[in-house]
C-alpha positions as CSV (number, residue, x, y, z in Angstrom):
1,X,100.0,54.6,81.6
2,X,102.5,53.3,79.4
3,X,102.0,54.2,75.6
4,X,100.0,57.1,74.8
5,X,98.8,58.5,70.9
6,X,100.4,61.8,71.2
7,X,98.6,64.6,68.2
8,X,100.5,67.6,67.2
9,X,98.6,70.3,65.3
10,X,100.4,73.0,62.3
11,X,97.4,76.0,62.7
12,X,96.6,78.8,61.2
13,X,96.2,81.5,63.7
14,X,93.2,83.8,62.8
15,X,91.2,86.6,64.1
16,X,87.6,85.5,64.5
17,X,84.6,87.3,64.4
18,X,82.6,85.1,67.0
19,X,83.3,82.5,69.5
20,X,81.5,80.0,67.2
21,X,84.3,80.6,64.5
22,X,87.1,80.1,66.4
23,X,85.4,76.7,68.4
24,X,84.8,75.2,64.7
25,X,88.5,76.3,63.6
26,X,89.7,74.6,66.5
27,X,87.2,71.5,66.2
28,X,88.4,70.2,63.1
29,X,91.7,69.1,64.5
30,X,90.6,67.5,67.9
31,X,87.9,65.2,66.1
32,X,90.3,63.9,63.6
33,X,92.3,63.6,66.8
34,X,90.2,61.3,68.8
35,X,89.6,59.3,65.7
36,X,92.8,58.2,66.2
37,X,92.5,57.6,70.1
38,X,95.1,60.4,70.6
39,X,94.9,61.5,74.6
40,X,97.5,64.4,74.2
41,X,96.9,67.2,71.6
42,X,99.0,70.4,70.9
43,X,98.3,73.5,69.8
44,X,100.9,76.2,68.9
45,X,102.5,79.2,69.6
46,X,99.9,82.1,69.9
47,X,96.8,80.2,69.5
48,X,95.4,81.6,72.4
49,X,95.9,85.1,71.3
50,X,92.9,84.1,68.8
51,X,90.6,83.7,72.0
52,X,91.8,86.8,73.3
53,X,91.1,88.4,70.0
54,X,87.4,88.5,71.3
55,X,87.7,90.5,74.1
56,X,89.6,93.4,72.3
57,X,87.1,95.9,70.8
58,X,87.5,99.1,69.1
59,X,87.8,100.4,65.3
60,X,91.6,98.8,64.9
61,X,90.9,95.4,66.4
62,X,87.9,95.3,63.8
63,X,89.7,96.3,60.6
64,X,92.3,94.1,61.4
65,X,89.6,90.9,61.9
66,X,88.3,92.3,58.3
67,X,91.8,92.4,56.8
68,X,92.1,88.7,57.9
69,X,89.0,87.3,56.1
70,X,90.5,88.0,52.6
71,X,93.5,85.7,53.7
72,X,91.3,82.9,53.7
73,X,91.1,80.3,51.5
74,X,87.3,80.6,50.7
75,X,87.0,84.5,51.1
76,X,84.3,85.6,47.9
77,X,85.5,88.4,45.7
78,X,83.5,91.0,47.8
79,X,84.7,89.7,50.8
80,X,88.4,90.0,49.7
81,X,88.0,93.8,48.3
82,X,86.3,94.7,51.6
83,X,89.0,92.8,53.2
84,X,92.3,94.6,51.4
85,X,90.2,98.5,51.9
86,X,90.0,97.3,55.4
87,X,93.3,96.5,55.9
88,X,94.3,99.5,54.0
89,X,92.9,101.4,56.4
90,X,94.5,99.7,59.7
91,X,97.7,100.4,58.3
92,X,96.8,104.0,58.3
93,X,95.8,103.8,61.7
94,X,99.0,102.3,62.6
95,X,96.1,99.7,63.7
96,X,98.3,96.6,65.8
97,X,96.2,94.0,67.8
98,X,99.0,94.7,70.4
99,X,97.9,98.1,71.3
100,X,94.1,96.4,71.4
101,X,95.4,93.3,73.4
102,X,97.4,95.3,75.5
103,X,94.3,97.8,76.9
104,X,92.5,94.5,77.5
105,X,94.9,93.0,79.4
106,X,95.1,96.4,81.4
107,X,91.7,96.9,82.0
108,X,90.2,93.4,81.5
109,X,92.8,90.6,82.5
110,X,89.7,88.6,84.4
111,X,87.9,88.8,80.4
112,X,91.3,87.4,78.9
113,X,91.8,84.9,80.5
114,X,88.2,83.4,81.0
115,X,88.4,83.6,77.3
116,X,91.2,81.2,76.4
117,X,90.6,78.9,79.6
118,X,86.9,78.5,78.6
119,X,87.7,77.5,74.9
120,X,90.9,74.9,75.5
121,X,89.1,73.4,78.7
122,X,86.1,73.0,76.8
123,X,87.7,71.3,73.6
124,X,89.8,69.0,76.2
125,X,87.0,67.8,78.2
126,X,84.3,67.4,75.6
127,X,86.9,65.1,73.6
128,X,89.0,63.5,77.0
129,X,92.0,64.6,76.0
130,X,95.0,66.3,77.8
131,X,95.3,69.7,75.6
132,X,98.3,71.9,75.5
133,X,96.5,75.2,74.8
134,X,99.4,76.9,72.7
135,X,100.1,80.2,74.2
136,X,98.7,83.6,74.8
137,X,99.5,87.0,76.9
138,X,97.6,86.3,80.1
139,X,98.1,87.7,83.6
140,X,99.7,86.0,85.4
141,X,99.1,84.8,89.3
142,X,101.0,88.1,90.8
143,X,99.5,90.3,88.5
144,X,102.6,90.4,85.7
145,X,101.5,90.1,82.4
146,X,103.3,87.2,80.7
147,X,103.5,85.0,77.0
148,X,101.8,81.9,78.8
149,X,100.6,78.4,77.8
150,X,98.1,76.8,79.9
151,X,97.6,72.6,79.9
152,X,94.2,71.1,80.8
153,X,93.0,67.6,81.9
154,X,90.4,65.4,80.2
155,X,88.1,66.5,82.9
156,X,88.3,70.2,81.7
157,X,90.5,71.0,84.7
158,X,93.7,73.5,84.7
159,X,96.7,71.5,85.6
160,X,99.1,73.8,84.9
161,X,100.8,77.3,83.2
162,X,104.2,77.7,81.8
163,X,105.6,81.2,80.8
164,X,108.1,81.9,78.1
165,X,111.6,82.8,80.4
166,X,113.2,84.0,77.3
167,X,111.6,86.9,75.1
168,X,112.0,88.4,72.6
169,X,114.1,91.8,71.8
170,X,110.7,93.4,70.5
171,X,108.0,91.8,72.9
172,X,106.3,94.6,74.6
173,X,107.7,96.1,77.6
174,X,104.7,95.4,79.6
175,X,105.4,91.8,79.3
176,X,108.0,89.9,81.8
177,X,110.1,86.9,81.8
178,X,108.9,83.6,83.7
179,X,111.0,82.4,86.9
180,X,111.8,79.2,85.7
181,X,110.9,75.8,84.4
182,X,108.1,73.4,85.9
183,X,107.3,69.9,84.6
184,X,103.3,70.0,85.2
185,X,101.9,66.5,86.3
186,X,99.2,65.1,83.6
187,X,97.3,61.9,83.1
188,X,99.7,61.5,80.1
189,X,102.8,62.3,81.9
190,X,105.0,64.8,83.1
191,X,105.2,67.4,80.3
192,X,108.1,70.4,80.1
193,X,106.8,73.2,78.1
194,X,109.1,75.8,75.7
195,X,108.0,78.1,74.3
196,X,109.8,80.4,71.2
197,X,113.7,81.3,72.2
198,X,113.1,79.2,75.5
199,X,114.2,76.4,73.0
200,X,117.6,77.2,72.3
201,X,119.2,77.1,75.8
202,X,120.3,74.0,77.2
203,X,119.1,74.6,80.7
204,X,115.7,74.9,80.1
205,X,115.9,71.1,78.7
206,X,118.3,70.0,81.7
207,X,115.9,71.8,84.2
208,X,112.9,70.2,82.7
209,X,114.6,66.7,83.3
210,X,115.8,67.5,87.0
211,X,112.2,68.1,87.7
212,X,111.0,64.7,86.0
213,X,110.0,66.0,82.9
214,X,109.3,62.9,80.5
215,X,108.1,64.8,77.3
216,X,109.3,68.6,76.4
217,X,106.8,70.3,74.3
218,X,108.3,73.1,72.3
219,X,105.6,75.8,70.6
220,X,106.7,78.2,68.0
221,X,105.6,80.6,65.3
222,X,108.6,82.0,63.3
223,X,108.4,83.8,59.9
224,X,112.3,83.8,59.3
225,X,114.1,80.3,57.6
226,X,116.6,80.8,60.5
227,X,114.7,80.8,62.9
228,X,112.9,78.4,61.9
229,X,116.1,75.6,62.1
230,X,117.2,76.6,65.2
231,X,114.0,76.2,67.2
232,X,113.5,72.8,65.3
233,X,117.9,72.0,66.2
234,X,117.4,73.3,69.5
235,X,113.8,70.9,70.2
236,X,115.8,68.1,69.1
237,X,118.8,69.1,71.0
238,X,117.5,69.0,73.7
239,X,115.3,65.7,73.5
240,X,118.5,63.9,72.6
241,X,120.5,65.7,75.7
242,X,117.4,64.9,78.1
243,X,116.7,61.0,76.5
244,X,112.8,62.7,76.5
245,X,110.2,62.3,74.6
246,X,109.5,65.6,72.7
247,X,106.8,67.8,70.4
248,X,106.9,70.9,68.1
249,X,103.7,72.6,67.0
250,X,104.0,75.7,64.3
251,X,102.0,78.0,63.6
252,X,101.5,79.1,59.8
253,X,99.9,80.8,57.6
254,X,99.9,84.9,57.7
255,X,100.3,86.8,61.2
256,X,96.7,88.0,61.6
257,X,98.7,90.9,64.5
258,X,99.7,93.1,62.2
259,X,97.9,95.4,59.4
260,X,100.0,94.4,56.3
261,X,101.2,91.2,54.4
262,X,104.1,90.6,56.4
263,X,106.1,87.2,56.2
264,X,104.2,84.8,56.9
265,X,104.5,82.0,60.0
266,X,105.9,79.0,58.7
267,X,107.5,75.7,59.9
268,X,106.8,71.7,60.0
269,X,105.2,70.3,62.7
270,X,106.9,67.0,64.4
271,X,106.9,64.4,67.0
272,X,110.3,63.5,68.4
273,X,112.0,60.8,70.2
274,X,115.9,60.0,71.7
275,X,118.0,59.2,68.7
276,X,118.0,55.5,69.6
277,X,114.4,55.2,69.5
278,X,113.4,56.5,66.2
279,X,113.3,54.6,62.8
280,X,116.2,56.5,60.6
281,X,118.2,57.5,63.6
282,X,117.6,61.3,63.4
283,X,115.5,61.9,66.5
284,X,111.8,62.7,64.7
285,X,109.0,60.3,65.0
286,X,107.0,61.7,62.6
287,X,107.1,65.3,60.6
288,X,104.7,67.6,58.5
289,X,105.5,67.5,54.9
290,X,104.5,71.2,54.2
291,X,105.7,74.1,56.0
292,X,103.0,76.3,55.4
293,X,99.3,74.4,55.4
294,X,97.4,73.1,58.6
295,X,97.0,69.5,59.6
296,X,97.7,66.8,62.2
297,X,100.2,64.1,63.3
298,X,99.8,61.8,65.7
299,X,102.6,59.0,66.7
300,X,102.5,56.8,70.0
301,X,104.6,57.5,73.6
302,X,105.7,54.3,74.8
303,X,107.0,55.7,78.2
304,X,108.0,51.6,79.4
305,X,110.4,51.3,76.0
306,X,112.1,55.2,77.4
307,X,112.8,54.0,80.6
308,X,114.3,51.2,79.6
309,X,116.6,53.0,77.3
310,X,117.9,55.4,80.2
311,X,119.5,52.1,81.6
312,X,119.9,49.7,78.4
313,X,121.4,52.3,76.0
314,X,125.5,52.8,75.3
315,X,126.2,55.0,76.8
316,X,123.2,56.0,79.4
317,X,123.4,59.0,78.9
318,X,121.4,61.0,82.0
319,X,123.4,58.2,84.5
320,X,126.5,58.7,82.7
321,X,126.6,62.4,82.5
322,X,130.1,63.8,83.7
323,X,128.5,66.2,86.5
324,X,131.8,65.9,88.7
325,X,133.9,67.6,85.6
326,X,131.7,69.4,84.4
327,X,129.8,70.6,88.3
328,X,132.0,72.5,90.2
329,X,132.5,74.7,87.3
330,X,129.3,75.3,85.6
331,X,128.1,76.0,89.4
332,X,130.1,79.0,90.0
333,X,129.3,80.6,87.1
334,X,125.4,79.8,87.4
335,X,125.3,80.3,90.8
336,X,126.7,84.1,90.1
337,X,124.4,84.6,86.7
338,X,127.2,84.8,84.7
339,X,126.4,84.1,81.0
340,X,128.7,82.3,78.9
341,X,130.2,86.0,77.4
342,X,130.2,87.7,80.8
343,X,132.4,84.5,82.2
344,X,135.0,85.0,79.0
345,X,134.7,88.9,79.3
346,X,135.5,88.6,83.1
347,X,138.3,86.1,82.5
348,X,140.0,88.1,79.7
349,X,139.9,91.0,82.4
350,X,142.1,88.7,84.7
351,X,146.0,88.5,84.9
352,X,146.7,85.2,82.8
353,X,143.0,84.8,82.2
354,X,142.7,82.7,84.7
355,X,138.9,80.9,84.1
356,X,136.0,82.6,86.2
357,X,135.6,79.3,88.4
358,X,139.5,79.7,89.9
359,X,138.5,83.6,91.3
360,X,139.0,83.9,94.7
361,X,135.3,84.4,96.0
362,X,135.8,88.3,96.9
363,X,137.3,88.6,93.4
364,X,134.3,86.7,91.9
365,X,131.8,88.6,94.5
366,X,132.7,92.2,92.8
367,X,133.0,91.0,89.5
368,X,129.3,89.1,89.6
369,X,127.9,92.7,90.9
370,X,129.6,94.2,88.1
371,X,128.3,91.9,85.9
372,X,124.8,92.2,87.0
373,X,125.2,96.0,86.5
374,X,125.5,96.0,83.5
375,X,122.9,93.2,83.0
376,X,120.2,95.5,83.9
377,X,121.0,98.3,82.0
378,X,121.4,96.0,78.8
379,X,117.8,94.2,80.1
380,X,116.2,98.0,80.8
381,X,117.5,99.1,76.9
382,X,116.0,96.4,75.0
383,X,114.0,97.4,72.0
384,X,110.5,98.5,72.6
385,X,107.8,96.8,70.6
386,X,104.3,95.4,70.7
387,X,102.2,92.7,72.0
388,X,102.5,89.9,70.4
């Protein structure tokens, strides 16, 4: 495996009424994908949530499925005024497919996630395509409930699950943080997932490319411009720091989660390279020209041409990196959880201000548990919101 057709899909995430609906939303993209021989395709942020949509019953979930047919395109009059009473009428509920999601997850986390493995596994196997499944709330293999996205083979198969390790302020409390990082192992390559904030940090790129990662796969859905640029910086950031090949799929269109015409999910969908490797020097391969309709872009992998950069380029940057500066250093403070504003806090606290990695290791031992202290209480304090 050497060069690969890679698809990245910009979707609208919708609440359907029926399996069928969803399978022919979905459908669209992964034929006009295999048209053009791709063998990887993306899907983004929260596109599983619209398979878990099906298991969540009761009078909110259903007013909220109405609200969403008068978003659509090809909604008839009727449709639409039934559509705006409806929502009406969730937001005077206080209706949120949170609260739904949130008592299926509870009471049916077997239903949930049958649901979104059945319709990805299905759309990867009947087309023979590696599928990154964009993401849902599933539970997880110790029971936690978690923001995962789950990969599957051509054959159908699960080859792996990657939870988001950073969430967000308002994700609801009954969902946790991944452990960590994993490349998973696919016919297509090794593939890092990052999902949302995961994005911004440049250990999650670093970690990914310790564990072999040759493509990081970034998967978003953002309603703010902000946002927006950072997850896109931070993709490329950390494509360029890695020398990896990487993708970033957006969800767009309006949030079908919540009962009124909120802002919208927006962003442009691209395929990404190291610098060096694409055509106007600016890391993208290939980008969306609108951020707010669906479609597909496809652009080819050529794994042989990356390898040969890691040696061939000036400098080489993952055999050139300056780990003996910058390793002792960056150890101590990782090895003790410190984040870059508890290391300054704790070094302002010293005489001098002498830098976190020069404490004497019962000085650094106290002030690590001090730290982590207060961690926890910030941690236990966030704000409380709702699934999604």
């Amino acid at each position: 495996m050497q060069e690969i057709v890679v698809g990245c899909v910009q979707l609208r995430i919708r609440l359907p009424q029926a399996r069928e609906e969803l399978e022919e939303h979905l459908l669209r993209f992964a034929r006009l994908a295999q048209t053009k021989r791709t063998r990887l395709l993306i899907f983004p942020q929260y596109s599983g949530l619209m398979a878990a949509a099906l298991v969540t019953t009761g009078t909110r979930s259903g007013l909220l499925r109405q609200a969403d047919q008068a978003r659509r395109a090809n909604a008839s009059f009727w449709t639409r005024a039934q559509a705006k009473l409806a929502g009406g009428a969730a937001g005077v509920l206080g209706a949120d497919f949170g609260k739904s999601l949130e008592g299926a997850l509870i009471q049916r986390p077997d239903d949930v996630r049958e649901a979104v493995t059945s319709l990805f596994s299905a759309i990867a196997r009947h087309h023979g395509m590696t599928v990154v499944a964009g993401s849902a709330y599933l539970q997880d293999e110790d029971g936690a409930i978690r923001h995962i996205a789950l990969v599957f083979g051509p054959d159908g198969q699960e080859l792996g699950a990657q939870a988001a390790v950073t969430l967000r302020r308002d994700e609801n409390p009954l969902v946790e943080a991944g452990r960590g990082w994993q490349a998973i192992q696919t016919p297509v390559g090794r593939l890092g997932i990052l999902l949302g904030y995961d994005m911004l940090y440049p250990e999650a790129g670093r970690a990914l490319a310790y564990a072999g990662a040759e493509a990081l796969i970034g998967l978003s859905a953002t309603t703010k411009p902000v946002m927006y640029a950072r997850q896109r910086q931070g993709l490329l950031s950390r494509v360029e720091d890695n020398q990896l090949f990487g993708a970033m799929s957006f969800a767009v269109g309006y949030n079908p989660f919540t009962p009124a015409d909120e802002q919208p999910y927006f962003g442009r969908s691209l395929l990404a390279a190291p610098i060096s490797m694409t055509p106007r020097h600016n890391g993208v391969l290939v980008e969306m020209g609108t951020d707010s309709t669906e479609g597909l872009i496809t652009a080819e992998w050529d794994y042989a041409a990356l390898r040969a950069s890691w040696e061939e380029d000036e400098p080489p940057i993952r055999s050139a990196m300056p780990v003996a500066a910058a390793g002792p250093g960056l150890g101590v403070v990782y090895s003790r959880g410190l984040t870059v504003a508890d290391a300054l806090r704790i070094s302002s606290e010293l005489p001098g201000s002498a830098p976190v990695a020069e404490l004497s290791p019962a000085d650094n031992e106290n002030l690590s548990v001090e730290v982590r202290e207060q961690s926890d209480v910030v941690t236990d304090g966030r704000d409380a919101g709702e699934v999604p």
